[in-house]
C-alpha positions in Angstrom: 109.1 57.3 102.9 110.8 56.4 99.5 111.9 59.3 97.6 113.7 58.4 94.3 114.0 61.9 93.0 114.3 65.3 94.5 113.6 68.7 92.0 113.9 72.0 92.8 113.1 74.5 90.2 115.8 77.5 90.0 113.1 80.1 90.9 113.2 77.9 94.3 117.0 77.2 94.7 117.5 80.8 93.9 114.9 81.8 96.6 116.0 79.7 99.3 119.8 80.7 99.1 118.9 84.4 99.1 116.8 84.6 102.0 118.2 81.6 104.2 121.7 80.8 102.8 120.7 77.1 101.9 122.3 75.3 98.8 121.1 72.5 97.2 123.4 70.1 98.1 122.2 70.8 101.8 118.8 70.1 100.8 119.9 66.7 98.9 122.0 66.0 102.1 118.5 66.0 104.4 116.8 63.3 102.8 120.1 61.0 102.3 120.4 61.2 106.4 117.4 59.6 108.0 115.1 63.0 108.1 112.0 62.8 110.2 108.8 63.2 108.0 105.5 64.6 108.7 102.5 65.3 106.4 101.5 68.9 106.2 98.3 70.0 103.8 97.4 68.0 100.7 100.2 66.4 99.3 102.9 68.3 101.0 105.0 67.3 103.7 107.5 68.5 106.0 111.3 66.8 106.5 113.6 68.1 109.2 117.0 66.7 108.9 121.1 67.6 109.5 123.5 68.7 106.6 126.2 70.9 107.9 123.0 72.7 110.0 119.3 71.8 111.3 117.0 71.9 107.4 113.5 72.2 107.6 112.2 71.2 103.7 108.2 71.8 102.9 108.1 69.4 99.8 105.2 68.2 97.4 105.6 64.3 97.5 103.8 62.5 94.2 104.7 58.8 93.0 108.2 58.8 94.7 109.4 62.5 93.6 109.9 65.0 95.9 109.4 68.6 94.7 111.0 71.2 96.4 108.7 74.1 97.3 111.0 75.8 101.0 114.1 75.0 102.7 115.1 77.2 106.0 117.1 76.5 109.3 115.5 75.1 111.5 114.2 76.6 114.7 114.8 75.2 118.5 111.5 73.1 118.7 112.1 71.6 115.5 115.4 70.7 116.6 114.4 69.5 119.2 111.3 67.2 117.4 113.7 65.7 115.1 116.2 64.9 118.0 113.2 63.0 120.0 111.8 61.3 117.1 115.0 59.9 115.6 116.6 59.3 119.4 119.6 61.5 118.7 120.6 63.6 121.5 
């Protein structure tokens, strides 16, 4: 997946720090490390990745942009998904 710009509106950024102590530079960090992707509903998808922790990101994806709509740590299976899907142990 090809992803030439990453938004996130400050009503978001602002969210996801208060309730699960993620910056945006974190978030930025995910999709610069070889995340694994999967599609969720519509246009959204899902990227689990490793900056500092395990990041889960729900993201609208549209003509290269990724908007930001979640970011949260990760739990133990998605850990463990990204770890089998991306051969890292």
């Amino acid at each position: 997946m090809k992803i030439n710009k990453i938004s996130v509106s400050f009503k978001a950024q602002e969210k996801i720090f208060k309730k699960h102590s993620i910056k945006r530079n974190e978030i930025e960090a995910v999709f610069f490390d070889e995340p694994y992707y999967f599609k969720a509903k519509g246009k959204k998808y899902i990227a689990i990745g490793f900056a500092e922790k395990y990041v889960t990101i729900v993201f609208a994806y549209d003509n290269k942009e990724a908007e930001i709509i979640t970011a949260y740590p990760s739990s133990d299976w998605q850990i463990r998904l990204f770890k089998r899907k991306n051969g890292k142990k």
